[in-house]
N, C-alpha and C positions, 0 to 999 in steps of 0.2 A: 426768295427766288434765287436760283443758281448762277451761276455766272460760267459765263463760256471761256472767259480770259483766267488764265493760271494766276496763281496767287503767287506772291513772290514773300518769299521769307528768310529772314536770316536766325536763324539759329543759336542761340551764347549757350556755350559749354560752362559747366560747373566753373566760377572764378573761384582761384588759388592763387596762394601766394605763401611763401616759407613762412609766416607769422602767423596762417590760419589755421595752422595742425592740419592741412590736408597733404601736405608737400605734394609731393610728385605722384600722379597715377598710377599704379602698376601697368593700366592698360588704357586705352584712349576711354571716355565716356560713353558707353556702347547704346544709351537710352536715347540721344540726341541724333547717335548717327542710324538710328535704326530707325527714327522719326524722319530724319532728310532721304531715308534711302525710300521710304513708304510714301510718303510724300511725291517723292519724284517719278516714283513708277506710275503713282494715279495722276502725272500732269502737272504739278505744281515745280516753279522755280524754287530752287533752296541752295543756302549756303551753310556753310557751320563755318564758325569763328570759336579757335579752341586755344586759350591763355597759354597752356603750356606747351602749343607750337607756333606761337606767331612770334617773328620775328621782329615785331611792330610795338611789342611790349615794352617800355623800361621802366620799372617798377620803382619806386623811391626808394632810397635807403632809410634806416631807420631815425636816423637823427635828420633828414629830408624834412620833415615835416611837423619839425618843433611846433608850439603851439595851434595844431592843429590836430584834427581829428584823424587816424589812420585810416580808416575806413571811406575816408574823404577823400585823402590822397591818393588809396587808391581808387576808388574808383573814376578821378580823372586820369589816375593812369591807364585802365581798362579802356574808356571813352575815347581816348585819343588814340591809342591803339585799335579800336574798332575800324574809328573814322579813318584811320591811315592804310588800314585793309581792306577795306568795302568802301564804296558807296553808299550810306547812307539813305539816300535819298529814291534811289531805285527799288526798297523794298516795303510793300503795303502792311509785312508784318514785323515784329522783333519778337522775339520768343527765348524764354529765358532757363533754363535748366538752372533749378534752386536746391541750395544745400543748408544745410543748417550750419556749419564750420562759417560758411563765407556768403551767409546771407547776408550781413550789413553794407557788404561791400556789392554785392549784387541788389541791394534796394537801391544802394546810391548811384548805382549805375541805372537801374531805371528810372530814378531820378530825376539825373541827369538828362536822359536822352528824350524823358518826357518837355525837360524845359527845352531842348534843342530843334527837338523835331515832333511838336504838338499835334500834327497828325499822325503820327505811327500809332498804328495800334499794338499795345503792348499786352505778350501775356506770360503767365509761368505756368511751370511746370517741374515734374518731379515730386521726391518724397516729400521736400519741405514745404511746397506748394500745396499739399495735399493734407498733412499733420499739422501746420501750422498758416493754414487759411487765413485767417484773423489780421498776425503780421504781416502776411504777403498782401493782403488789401489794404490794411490801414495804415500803413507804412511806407506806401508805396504809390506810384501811379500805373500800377498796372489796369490794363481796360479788364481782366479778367483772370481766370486761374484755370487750366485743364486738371480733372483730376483723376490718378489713377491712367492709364494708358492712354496716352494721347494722340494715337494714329487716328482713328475713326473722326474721333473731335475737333480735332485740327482739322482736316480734310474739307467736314464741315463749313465750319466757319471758315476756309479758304474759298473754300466756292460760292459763300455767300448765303449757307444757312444765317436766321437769325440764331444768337447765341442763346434767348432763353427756348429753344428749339433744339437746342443741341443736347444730349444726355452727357452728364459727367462736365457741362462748364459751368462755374460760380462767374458771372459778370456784373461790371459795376454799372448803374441804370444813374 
């Protein structure tokens, strides 16, 4: 059944960091904001949270994180960085633009967010979501994967379709 109340979602932009070979963007990540901008025209609340313009970010250095896993490190630095930009708690979705460069650090961050905040529903999206399904479920606590364009699907599932209802989403049952 649909839902008459806007879905509220935030967004994560592809995670980078200078030690992921993605370095810096040439140009913002155009898949996510064409997703908040579709999104908001049909009704729905959205943010984007984008690593390489939040000022909320401070990333370890590389000896930071001796005896530890980089990919750990950062992604509590991502997570705190999120929490210090948003609210948290105000959004029914997370939704995750995945990459293969910085997917380790993008599991741990939903990870993360799943042990923080056990009701968000989490999901991904993008190429690496899409070619490597496998790792983004079994690795991960995401509730689901969109795959392939994710306007329609999203939409979706914001309004309260059921997900095995939806064409183009893989969901964990």
């Amino acid at each position: 059944m649909k839902s008459n109340h806007p879905g509220r979602l935030l967004i994560i932009c592809p995670l980078a960091d200078i030690y992921s070979g993605v370095g810096n963007f040439g140009a913002p990540p155009l898949g996510p904001w064409r997703l908040a901008h579709f999104l908001r025209q049909n009704g729905q609340e959205i943010d984007v949270w984008d690593c390489n313009v939040s000022e909320s970010l401070r990333l370890p250095a590389p000896d930071e994180h001796v005896g530890r896993d980089r990919a750990a490190a950062l992604a509590e630095a991502f997570v705190a960085a999120i929490e210090k930009d948003h609210d948290l708690a105000k959004y029914d979705w997370i939704g995750f633009s995945l990459l293969n460069d910085t997917l380790s650090s993008s599991l741990g961050v939903i990870n993360l967010l799943r042990q923080k905040y056990p009701g968000k529903r989490l999901v991904g999206g993008n190429h690496e979501a899409t070619v490597n399904l496998n790792d983004c479920l079994n690795k991960s606590q995401l509730d689901g994967v969109v795959l392939a364009d994710a306007e329609e699907p999203m939409l979706a599932l914001m309004q309260g379709k059921p997900p095995h209802e939806v064409p183009g989403v893989v969901w964990r049952t």
